[in-house]
C-alpha positions in Angstrom: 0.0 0.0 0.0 0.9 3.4 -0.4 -0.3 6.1 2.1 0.4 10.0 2.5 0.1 11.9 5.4 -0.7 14.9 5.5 1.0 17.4 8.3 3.6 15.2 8.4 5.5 17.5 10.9 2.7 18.0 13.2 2.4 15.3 16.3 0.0 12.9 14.8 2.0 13.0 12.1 5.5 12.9 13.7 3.7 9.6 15.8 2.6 7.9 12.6 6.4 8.3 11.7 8.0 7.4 14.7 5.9 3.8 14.6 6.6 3.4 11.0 10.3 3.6 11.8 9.5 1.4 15.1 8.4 -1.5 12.9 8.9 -3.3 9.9 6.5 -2.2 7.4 5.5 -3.1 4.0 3.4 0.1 3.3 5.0 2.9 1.8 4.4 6.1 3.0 5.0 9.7 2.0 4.4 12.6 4.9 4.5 16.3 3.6 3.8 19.3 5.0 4.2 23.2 4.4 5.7 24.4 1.9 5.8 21.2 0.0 2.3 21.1 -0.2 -0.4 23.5 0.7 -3.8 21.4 1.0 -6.0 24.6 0.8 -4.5 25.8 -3.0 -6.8 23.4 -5.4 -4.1 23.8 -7.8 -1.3 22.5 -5.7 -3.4 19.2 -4.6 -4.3 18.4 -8.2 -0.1 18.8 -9.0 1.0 16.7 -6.1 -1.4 13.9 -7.3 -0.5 14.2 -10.5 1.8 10.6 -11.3 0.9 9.5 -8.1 -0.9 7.1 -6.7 -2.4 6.1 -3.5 -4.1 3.8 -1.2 -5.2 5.8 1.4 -4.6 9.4 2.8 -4.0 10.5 6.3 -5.2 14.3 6.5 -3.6 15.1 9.9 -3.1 18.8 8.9 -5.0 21.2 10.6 -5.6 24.5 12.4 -5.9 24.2 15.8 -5.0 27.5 17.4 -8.5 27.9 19.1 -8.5 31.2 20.8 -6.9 32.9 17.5 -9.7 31.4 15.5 -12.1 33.6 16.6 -10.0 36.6 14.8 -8.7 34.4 12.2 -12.1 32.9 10.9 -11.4 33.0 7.6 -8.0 31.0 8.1 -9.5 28.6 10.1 -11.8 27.3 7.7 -9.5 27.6 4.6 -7.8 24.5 6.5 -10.0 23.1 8.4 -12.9 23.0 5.6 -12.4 24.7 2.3 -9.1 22.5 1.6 -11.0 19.1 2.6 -13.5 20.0 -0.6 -10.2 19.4 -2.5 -8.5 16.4 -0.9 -12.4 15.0 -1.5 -12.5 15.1 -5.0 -8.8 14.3 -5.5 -8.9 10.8 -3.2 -12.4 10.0 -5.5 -10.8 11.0 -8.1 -8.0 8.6 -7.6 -9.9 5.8 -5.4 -8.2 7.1 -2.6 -9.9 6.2 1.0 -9.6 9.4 3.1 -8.9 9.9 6.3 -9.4 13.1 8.4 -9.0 13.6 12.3 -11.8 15.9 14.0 -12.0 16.6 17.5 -14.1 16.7 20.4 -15.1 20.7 20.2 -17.8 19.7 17.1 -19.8 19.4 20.3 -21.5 21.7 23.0 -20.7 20.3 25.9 -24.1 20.2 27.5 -24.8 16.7 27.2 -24.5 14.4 30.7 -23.0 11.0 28.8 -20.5 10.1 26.5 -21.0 11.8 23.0 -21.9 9.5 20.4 -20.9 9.5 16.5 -24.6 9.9 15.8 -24.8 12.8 18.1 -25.4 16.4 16.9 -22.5 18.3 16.6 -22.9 22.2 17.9 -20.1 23.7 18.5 -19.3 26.5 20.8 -16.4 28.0 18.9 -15.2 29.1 15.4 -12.5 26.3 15.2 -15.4 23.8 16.3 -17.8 25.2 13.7 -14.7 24.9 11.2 -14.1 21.3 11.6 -17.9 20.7 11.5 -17.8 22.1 8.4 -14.9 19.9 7.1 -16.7 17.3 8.5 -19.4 18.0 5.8 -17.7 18.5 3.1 -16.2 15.1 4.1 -19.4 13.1 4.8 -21.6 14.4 1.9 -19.1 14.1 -0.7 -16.8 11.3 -0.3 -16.6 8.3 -1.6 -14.4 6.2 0.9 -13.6 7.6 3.8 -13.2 7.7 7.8 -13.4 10.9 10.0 -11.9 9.9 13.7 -12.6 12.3 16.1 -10.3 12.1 19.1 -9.6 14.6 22.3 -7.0 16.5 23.9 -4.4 15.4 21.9 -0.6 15.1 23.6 2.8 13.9 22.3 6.7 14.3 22.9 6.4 16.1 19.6 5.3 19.7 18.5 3.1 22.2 20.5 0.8 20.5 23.5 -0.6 21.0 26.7 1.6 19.0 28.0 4.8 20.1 27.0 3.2 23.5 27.9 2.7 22.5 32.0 5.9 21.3 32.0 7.8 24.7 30.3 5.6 26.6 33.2 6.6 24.4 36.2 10.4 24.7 35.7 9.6 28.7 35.6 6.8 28.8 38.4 5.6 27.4 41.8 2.0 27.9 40.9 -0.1 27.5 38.0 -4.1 28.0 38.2 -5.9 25.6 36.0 -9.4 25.5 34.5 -11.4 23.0 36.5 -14.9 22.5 34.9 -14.2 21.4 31.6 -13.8 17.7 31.1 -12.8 15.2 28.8 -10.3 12.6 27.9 -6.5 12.9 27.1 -5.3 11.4 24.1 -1.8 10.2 23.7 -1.0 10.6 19.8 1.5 7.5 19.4 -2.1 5.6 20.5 -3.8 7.4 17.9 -1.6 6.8 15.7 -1.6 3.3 16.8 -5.3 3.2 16.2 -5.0 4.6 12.4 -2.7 2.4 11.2 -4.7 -0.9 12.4 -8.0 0.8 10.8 -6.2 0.8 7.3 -5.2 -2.4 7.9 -8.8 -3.7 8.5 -10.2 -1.3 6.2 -11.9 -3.8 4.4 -13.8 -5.3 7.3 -14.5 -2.1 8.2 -17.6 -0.1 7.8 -16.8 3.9 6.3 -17.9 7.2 8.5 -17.5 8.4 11.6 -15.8 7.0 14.7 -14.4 8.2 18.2 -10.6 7.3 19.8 -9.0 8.7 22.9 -7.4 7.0 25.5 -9.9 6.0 28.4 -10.8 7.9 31.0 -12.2 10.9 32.2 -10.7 14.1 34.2 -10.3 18.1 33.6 -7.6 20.0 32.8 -6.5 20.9 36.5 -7.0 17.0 36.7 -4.2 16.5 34.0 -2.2 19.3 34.8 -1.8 17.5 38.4 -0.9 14.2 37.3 1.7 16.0 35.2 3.3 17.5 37.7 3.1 13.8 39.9 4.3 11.7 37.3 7.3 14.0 36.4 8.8 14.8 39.6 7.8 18.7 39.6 6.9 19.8 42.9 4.7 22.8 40.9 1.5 23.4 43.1 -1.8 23.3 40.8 -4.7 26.2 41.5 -8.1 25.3 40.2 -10.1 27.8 38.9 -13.5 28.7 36.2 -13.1 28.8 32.2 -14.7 32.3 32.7 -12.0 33.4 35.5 -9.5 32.1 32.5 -10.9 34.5 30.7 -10.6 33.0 27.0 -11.4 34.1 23.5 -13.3 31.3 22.8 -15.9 29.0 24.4 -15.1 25.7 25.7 -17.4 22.7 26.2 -17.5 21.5 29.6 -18.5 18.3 28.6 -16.4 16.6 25.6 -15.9 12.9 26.7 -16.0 10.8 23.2 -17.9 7.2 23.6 -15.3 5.1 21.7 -17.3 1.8 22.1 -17.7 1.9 18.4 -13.9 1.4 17.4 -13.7 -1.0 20.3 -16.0 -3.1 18.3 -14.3 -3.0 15.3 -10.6 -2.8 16.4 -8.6 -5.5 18.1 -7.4 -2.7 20.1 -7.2 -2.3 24.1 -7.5 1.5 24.7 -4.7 2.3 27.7 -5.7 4.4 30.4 -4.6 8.5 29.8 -2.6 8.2 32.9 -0.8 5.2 31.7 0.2 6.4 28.4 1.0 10.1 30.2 3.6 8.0 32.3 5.0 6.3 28.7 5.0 9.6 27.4 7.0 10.9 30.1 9.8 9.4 29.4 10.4 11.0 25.9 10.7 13.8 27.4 
């Protein structure tokens, strides 16, 4: 098989490479990334394609930068929506499955249980409302295709939440952390995990939408306390309100993803968030 993905330098894709390079592999694949190729220029997808061929594609390139969303609208969707028009008629065009990673924020929050794929997505923010979008373009147009959504994504690589706690413990002794927002850590090289066993089961596998994070539930004061534990930081962890926080965009207080649907479908035992925090940990 043959398989690009895209945002290669991101940490979803810097995962996928580092258990491609972990393992012996058979598949051959091709990660890119700004400025070799700029998903939201028509023009440039339908060049890259050009004498190429592939199985499937791995859209991990996105916007993500929440807050500056809600000034940067017209950015946001240009990646997050717009350009998946054009990776959607390129991959039918070239009976390529698709696959594209949403997130958690395509919902309100205000739910009491796990969210559901079938659920309703309403977001509360312009990156949310962006994604939705691409979600659309995605589910009404494709041919073959998967759309995993997944939650508070961390890694050893890039920019994270993680990686952020731990640059403001070695410069403070306290740090005030939102409290009533919850959901469920995601370790990437798990998500990456979980993408590369869904190709390989493709085609046992029913197309559309489906949930992965690692289990569990906690809030971001939660994680931002097991941080500090599990690496040896004696920072002290404030809790405090999303509107004491004070941020440009709305945040769901509820975003836990019900993955029972992949755990049908997958041969795949979904670690704890603390457990893969710990395995993380020592990348770093």
């Amino acid at each position: 098989m043959n398989i690009l993905v895209l945002g290669g330098k991101g940490q979803l894709g810097r995962s996928i490479s580092k258990i491609v390079g972990s393992k012996t592999l058979k598949d051959e694949f091709h990660f890119v990334d700004l400025p070799e190729l700029d998903i939201t220029y028509e023009k440039d997808v339908e060049c890259f394609f050009k004498n190429r061929e592939y199985d499937f594609c791995i859209n991990c390139a996105a916007y993500t930068a929440v807050d500056l969303a809600e000034d940067e609208k017209e950015a946001a969707y240009k990646v997050n929506a717009k350009a998946l028009k054009h990776l959607v008629d390129i991959c039918n065009q070239n009976n390529c499955t698709l696959l594209h990673i949403s997130t958690d924020f395509v919902f309100d929050g205000k739910k009491n249980s796990a969210y559901l794929e079938i659920d309703v997505p309403n977001p509360l923010n312009v990156y949310g409302a962006s994604k939705v979008a691409g979600e659309e373009y995605i589910t009404k147009g494709a041919k073959d295709f998967f759309i995993i959504r997944t939650s508070w994504v961390f890694s050893e690589f890039g920019s994270n939440f993680l990686k952020k706690m731990l640059d403001l413990g070695k410069e403070k002794d306290v740090i005030r952390v939102v409290n009533d927002q919850l959901g469920s850590p995601t370790y990437a090289v798990d998500l990456a995990m979980a993408l590369l066993m869904l190709i390989r089961r493709t085609p046992a596998m029913d197309y559309g939408i489906y949930h992965f994070c690692n289990s569990g539930t906690t809030s971001w004061f939660g994680f931002a306390k097991s941080i500090f534990e599990k690496s040896g930081l004696n920072t002290k962890v404030e809790s405090i309100s999303g509107n004491e926080l004070g941020l440009k965009a709305k945040r769901p207080s509820y975003s836990v993803l019900d993955c029972s649907k992949i755990d049908r479908n997958l041969p795949i035992s979904r670690r704890s968030w603390q457990e893969a925090l710990s395995e993380c940990l020592t990348y770093l």
